[in-house]
C-alpha positions in Angstrom: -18.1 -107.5 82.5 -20.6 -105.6 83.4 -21.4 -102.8 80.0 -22.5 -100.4 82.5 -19.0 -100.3 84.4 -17.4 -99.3 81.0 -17.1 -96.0 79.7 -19.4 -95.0 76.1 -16.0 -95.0 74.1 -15.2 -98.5 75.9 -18.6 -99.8 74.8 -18.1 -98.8 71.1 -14.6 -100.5 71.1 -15.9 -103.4 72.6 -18.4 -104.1 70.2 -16.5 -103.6 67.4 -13.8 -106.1 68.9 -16.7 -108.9 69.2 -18.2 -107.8 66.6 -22.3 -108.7 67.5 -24.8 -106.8 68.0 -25.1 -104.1 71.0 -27.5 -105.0 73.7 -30.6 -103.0 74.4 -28.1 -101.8 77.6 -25.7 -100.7 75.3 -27.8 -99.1 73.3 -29.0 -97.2 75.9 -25.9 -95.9 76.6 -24.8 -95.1 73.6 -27.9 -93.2 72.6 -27.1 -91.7 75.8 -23.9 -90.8 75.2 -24.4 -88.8 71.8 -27.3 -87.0 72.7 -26.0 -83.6 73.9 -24.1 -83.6 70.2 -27.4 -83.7 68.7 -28.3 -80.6 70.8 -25.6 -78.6 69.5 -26.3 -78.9 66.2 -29.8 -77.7 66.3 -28.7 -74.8 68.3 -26.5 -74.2 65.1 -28.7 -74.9 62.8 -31.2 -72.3 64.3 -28.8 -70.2 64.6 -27.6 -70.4 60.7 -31.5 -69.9 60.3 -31.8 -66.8 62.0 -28.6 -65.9 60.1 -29.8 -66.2 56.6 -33.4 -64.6 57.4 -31.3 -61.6 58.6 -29.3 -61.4 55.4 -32.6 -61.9 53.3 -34.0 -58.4 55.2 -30.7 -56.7 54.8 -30.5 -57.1 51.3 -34.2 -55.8 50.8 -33.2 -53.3 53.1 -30.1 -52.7 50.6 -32.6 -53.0 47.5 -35.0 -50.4 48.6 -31.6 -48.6 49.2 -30.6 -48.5 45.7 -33.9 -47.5 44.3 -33.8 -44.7 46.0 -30.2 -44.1 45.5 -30.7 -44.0 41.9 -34.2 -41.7 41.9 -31.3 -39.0 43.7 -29.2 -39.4 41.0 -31.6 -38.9 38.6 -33.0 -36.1 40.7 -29.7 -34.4 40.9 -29.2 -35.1 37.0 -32.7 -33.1 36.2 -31.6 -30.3 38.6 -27.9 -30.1 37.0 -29.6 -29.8 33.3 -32.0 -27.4 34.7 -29.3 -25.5 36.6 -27.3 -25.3 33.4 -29.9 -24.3 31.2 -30.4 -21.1 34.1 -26.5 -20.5 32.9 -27.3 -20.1 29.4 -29.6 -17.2 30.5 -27.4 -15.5 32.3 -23.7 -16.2 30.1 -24.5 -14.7 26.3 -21.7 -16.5 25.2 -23.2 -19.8 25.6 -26.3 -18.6 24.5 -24.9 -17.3 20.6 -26.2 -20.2 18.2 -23.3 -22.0 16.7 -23.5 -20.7 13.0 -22.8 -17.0 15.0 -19.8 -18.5 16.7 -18.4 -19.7 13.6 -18.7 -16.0 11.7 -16.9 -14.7 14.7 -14.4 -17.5 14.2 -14.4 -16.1 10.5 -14.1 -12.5 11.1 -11.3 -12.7 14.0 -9.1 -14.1 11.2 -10.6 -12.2 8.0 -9.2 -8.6 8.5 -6.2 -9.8 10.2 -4.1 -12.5 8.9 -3.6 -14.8 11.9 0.7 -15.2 12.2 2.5 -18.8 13.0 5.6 -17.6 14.7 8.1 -19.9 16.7 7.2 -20.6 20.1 4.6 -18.5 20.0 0.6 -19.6 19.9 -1.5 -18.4 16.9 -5.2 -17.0 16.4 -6.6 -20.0 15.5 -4.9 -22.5 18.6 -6.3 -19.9 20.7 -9.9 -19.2 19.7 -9.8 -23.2 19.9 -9.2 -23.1 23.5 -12.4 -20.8 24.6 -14.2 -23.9 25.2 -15.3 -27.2 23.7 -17.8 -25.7 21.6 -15.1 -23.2 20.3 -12.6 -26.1 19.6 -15.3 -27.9 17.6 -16.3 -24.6 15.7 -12.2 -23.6 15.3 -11.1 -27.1 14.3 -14.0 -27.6 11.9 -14.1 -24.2 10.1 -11.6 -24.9 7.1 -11.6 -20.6 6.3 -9.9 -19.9 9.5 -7.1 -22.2 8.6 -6.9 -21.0 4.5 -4.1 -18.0 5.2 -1.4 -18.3 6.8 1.5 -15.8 8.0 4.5 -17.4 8.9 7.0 -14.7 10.6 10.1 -16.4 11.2 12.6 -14.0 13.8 16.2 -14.7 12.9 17.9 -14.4 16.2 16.1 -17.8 17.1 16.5 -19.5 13.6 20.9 -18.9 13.6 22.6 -21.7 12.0 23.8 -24.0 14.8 23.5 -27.3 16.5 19.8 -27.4 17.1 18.7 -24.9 14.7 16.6 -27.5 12.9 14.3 -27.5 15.8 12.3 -24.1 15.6 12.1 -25.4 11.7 10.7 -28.6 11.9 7.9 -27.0 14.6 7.2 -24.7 12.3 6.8 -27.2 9.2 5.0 -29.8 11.6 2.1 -26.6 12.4 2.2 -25.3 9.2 1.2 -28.6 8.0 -1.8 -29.3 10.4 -2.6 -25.8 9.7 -2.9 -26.1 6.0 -4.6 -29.3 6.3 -7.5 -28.1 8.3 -8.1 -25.8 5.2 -10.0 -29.0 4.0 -9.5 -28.1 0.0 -9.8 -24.5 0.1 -7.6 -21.8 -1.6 -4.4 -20.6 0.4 -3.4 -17.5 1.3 0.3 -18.4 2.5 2.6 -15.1 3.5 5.9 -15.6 4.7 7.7 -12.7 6.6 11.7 -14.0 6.9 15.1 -13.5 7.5 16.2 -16.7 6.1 19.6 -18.1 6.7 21.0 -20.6 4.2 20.8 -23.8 6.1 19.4 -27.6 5.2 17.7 -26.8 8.4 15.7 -23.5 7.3 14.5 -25.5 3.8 11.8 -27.6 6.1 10.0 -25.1 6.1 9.8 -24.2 2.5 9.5 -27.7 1.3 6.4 -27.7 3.3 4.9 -25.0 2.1 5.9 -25.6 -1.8 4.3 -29.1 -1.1 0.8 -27.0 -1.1 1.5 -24.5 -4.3 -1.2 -25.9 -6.2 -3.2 -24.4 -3.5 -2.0 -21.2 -3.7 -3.9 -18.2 -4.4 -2.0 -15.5 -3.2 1.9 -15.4 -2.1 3.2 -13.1 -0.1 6.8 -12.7 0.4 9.1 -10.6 2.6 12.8 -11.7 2.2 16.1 -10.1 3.1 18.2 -12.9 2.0 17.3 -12.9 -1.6 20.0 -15.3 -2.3 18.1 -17.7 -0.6 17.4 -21.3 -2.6 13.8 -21.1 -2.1 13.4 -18.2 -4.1 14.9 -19.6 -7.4 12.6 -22.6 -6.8 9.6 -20.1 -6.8 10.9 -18.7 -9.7 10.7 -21.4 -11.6 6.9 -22.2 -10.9 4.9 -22.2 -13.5 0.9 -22.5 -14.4 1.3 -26.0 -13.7 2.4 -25.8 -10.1 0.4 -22.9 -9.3 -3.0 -23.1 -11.1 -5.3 -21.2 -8.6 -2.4 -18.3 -8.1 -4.0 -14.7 -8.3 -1.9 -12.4 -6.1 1.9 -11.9 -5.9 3.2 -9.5 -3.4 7.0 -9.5 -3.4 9.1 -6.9 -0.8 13.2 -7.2 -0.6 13.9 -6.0 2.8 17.2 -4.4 1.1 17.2 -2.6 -2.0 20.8 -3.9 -2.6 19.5 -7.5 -2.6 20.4 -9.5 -5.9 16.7 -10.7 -7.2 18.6 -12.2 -10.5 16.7 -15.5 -9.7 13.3 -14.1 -11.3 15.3 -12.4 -14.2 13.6 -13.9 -18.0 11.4 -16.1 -15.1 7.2 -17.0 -16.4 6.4 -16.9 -12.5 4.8 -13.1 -13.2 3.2 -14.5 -16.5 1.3 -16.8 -15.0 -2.4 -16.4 -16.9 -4.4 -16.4 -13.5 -2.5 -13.5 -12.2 -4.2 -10.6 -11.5 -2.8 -8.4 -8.4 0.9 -7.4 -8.3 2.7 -5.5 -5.7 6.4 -5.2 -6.0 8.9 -3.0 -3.4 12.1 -4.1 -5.1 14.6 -1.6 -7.0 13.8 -0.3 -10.1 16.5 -2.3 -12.3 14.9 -6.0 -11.1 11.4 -4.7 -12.4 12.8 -4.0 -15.5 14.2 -7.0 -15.8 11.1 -9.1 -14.6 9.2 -10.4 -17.1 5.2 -9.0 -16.3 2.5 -9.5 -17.9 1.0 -5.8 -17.6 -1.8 -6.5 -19.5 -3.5 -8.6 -17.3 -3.2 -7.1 -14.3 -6.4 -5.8 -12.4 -4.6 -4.6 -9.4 -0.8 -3.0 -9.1 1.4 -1.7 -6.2 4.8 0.0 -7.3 7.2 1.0 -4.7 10.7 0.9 -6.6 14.1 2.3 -6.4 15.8 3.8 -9.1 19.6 2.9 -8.4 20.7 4.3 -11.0 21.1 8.1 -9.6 23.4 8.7 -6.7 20.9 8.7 -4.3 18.4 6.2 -3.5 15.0 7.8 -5.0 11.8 6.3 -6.3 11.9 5.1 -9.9 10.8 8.9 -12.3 7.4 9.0 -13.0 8.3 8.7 -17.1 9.7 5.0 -15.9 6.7 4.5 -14.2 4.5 5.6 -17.2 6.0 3.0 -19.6 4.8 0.5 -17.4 1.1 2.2 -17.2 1.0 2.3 -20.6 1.2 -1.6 -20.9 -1.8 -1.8 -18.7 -5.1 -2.6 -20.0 -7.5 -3.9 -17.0 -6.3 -1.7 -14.1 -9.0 -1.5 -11.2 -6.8 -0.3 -8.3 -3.2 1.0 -8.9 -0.7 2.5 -5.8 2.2 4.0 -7.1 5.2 6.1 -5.4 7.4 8.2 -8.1 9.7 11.2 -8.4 8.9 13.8 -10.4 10.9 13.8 -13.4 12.5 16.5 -16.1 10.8 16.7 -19.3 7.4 15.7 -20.5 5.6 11.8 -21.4 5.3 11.5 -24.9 1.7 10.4 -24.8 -1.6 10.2 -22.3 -1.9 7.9 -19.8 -5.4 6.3 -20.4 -6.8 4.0 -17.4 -10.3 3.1 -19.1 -11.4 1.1 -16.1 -9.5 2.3 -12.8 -11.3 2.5 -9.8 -9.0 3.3 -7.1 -5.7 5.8 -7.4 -3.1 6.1 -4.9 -0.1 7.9 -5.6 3.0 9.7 -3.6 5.1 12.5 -6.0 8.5 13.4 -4.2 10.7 15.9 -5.9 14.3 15.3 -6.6 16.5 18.1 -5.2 18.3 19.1 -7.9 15.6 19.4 -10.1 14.3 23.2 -10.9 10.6 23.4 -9.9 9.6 24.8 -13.6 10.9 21.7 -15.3 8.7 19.6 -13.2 5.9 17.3 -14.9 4.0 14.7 -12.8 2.1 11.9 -13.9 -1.1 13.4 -13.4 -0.7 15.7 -16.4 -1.1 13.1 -19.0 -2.9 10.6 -16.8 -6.9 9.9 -17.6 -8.9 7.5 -16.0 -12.6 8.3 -17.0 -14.4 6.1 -13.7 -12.0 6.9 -11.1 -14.2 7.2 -7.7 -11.1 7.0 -5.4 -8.2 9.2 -5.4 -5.6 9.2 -2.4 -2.6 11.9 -3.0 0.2 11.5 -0.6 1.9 14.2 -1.2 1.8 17.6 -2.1 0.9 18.3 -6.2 0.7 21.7 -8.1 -3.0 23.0 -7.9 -2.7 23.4 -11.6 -1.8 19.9 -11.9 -4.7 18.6 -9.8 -7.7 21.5 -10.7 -7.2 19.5 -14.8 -7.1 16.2 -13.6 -10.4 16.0 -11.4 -11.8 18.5 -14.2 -11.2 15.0 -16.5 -12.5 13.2 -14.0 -15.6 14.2 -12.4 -16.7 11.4 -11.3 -14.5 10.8 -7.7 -16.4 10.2 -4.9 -13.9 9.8 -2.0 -10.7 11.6 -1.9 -7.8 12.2 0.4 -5.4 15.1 0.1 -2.7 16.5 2.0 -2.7 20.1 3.1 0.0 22.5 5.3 -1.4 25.5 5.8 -4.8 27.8 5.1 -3.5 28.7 1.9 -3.6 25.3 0.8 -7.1 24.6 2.4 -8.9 27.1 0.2 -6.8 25.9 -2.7 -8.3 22.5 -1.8 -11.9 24.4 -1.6 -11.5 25.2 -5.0 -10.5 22.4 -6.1 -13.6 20.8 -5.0 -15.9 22.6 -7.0 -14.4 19.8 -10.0 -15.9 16.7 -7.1 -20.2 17.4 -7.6 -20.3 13.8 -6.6 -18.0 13.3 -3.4 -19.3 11.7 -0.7 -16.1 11.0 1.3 -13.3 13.6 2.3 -10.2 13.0 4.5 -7.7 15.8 4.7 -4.8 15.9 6.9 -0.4 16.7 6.6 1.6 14.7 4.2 3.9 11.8 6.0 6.4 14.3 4.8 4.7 17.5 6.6 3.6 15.9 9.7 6.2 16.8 12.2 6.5 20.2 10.3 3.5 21.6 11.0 3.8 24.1 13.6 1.8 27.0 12.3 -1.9 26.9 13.4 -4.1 27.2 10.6 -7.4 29.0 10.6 -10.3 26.9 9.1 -13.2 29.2 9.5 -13.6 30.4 5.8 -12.9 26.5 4.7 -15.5 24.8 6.5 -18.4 26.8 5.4 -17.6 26.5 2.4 -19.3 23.0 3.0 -22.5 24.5 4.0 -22.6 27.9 3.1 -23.8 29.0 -0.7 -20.5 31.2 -1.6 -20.3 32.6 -5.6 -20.4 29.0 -7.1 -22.8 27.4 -4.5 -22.2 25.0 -1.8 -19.2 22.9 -2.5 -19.9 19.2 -2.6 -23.5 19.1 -1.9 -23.1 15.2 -1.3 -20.6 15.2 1.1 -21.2 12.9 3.9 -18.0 11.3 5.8 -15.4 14.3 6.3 -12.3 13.8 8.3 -9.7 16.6 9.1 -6.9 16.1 10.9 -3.5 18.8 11.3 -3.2 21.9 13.5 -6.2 23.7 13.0 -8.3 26.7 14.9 -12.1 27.1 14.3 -15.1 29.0 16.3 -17.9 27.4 18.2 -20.3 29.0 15.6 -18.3 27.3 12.5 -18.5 24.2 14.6 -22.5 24.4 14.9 -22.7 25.7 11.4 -20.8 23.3 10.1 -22.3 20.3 11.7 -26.3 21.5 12.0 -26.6 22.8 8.5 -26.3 19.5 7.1 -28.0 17.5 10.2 -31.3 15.6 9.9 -34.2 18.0 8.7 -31.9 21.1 8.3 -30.1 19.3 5.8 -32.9 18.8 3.4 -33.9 21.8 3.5 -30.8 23.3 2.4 -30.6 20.3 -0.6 -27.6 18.7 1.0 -26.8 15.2 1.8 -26.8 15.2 6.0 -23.5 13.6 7.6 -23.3 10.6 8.2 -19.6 10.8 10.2 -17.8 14.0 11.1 -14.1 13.7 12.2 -12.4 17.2 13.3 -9.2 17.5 15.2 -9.5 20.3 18.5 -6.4 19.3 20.2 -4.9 22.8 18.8 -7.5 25.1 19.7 -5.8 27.2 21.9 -9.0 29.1 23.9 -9.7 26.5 26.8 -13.1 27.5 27.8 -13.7 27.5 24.0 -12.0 23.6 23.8 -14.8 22.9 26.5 -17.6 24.2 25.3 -16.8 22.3 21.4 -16.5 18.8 23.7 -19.9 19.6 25.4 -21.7 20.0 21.7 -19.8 17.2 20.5 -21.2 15.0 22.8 -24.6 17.0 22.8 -24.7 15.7 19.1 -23.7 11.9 20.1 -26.6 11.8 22.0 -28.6 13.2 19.8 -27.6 9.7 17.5 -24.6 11.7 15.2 -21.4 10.0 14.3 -19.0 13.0 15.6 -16.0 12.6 16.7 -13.1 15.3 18.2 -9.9 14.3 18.5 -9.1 15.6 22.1 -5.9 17.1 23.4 -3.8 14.4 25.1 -5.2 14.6 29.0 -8.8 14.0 27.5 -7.6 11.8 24.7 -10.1 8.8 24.5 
């Protein structure tokens, strides 16, 4: 058969079925036969060529692409940091230095004793949450965490199923709180209407879990019967070493305090600052350490008479009398019948507070007061809350002439110049605050005239100028002056003027004018009030209520 008649596959079969070698005719053919194959795939191979040079120049097109995708980003990085630092300029906030932020960290919570109260958010969380810098400063400032109040409200503490909630909250903050004190001393208050519950001792077994800590214990309790208390009670030096300050209010004066009755709690040897607002029998049946007490606060109830009344100032004296290192005393009393056996010597007191009341049914000539037999040699601060015989007064600064800030009540103009002349005893005051007892304030309808008073100040009467060193004066009550005591008053002892005359100038006037009852007057007082403001004075006139600042 002719090879050529045959088809190219027939060929191929055929010489695989004979199995020789193909002619140069079928050869040919074959050769023939594949060629256009061989055509296709160098078409694909160019075009696999061309493909792969086109992905080489897209990825150095996508390399250039990234370069200068990442010079952007560092371009918008330097703008950002430069932006931000344009912000500092402009916000004073972020511009206060760290240490600054801290001492305002420091003094939010130093005057004011920050409160933990269920569900509410304390001082401290919030500061926190200013800002991250804040957080850090808050979090790692142990101070703002040493002191503590924890007011617990009893209408969301009552004794049922889920009570132990608002507890355990409590005791979980209170712990984190206490523990970002780092080793500091605490300061722990606790302002409660306890119920007696497992529930409400959480609390309390947290906090008695940091009483070697404790410098200073505050405690405001209604429920006196509550276990806690007997387990303060029985803390001793050992438990408390660092404890300085015990301040102990019953809410109720018929509360049974027999758990601190022969207790060493007030004994303790690092005790020094006591205030008690219980009744008079539980202090006498506390066992105190007077001795070493630098600092005392007496508010007591004597239960004894029919009435509730402050414990008589002979009780009261006893006690004094056991003092030996008094610095600051406050003190509320009746007067009492009779007289104290012996003087009242206060060697090193300081600061004096102290509120006389007078018992009804006690004739005003068998009256004594504590301040007739009372000497303290150093006092520079005397507070009387209530009105005291002039007599009583004019002896005691005549003992002690060396007070230099004073507050006194007063009622009418009568008493004011009685007060005038009682300052001829004070050479050295430099502070003066005058204003109604808390007894006398709503009583105080007659309007006073204060003319002849306040130039005493600065006007050279019969014994001279009284207190020549005066320099912060407050007066607050229903009083009427003129214009011209006003100037007087304040120019006399203002810059230059004052040395001249030999006084000390002011250095803050106070001076109620809502009372004065001439309105052009009123006006014309505001205008040189604030004449001397700008002029760099520290005056200030309390205003009648539709100009009250």
């Amino acid at each position: 058969m002719d090879p050529t008649s045959l088809p190219n596959s027939s060929v191929l079969e055929a010489l695989l079925k004979t199995n020789r070698p193909p002619t140069d005719q079928e050869k040919a053919i074959i050769q023939e036969s594949m060629s256009p194959t061989n055509a296709k795939l160098k078409s694909v191979e160019s075009q696999i060529s061309d493909a792969v040079v086109h992905i080489q120049a897209l990825k150095s097109q996508l390399e250039g692409m990234e370069i200068k995708l990442q010079r952007l980003r560092e371009e918008e990085a330097a703008i950002l940091e430069t932006f931000a630092d344009h912000r500092r300029v402009f916000s004073s906030f972020r511009n206060i230095p760290g240490d600054i932020l801290r001492e305002l960290c420091v003094a939010c919570v130093e005057n004011d004793m920050p409160t933990l109260s269920y569900p509410y958010r304390p001082l401290p969380y919030t500061l926190a949450q200013i800002c991250s810098e804040m957080r850090h400063i808050a979090l790692t400032t142990p101070f703002i965490w040493s002191s503590i109040n924890i007011e617990i409200s009893a209408p969301r503490f009552i004794d049922q199923p889920g009570s132990l909630v608002p507890y355990s909250k409590l005791a979980r903050r209170a712990r984190e709180w206490l523990q970002r004190a780092g080793d500091l001393a605490l300061d722990i208050s606790v302002m409660e209407a306890f119920h007696e519950s497992e529930s409400s001792h959480v609390l309390f077994d947290c906090l008695l879990s940091y009483s070697s800590r404790w410098k200073t214990i505050r405690l405001n309790c209604r429920n006196t019967k509550y276990t806690p208390l007997s387990r303060i009670a029985a803390l001793t030096s050992t438990h408390v070493p660092l404890l300085q300050s015990i301040f102990l209010q019953f809410g109720s004066f018929h509360c049974d305090t027999s758990v601190f009755r022969n207790s060493i709690f007030f004994t303790i040897p690092t005790l020094k600052h006591l205030t008690l607002d219980v009744d008079w029998k539980n202090v006498a049946d506390f066992n105190i350490n007077w001795e070493i007490l630098t600092t005392l606060t007496l508010t007591v109830i004597d239960r004894e008479s029919s009435a509730y009344h402050h414990a008589p100032s002979p009780k009261i004296a006893r006690i004094l009398r056991q003092t030996k290192c008094l610095v600051f005393c406050e003190i509320s009393v009746d007067r009492a019948l009779g007289d104290y056996p012996s003087e009242i010597y206060l060697p090193l007191l300081e600061v004096l507070s102290i509120e006389e009341t007078i018992i009804s049914n006690i004739t005003p000539t068998g009256i004594h007061n504590l301040l007739d037999r009372l000497n303290a040699p150093i006092l520079n601060t005397l507070e009387i809350k209530s009105l005291f015989p002039q007599l009583s007064l004019s002896a005691f600064l005549g003992r002690t002439s060396s007070i230099r800030k004073l507050v006194l009540p007063w009622v009418n103009r009568e008493s004011l110049m009685e007060i005038a002349d009682l300052l001829h005893h004070c050479p050295l005051l430099s502070a003066l605050s005058l204003g109604p007892s808390s007894s006398e304030w709503d009583r105080q309808p007659e309007l006073s005239d204060a003319n002849d008073f306040l130039r005493r100040f600065v006007q050279a009467g019969d014994d001279g100028v009284i207190c020549p060193r005066l320099e912060h004066f407050r007066i607050f009550g229903n009083i009427d002056l003129s214009l011209q005591t006003l100037r007087q008053f304040i120019e006399v002892k203002q810059g230059a003027n004052a040395a001249r005359s030999a006084l000390h100038p002011w250095k803050d006037v106070a001076i109620n004018l809502t009372r004065i009852p001439d309105a052009k007057i009123y006006e014309q007082m505001l205008d040189f009030i604030s004449q001397k403001l700008a002029e760099g004075l520290d005056v200030k006139a309390f205003k009648k209520y539709k100009n009250n600042l």
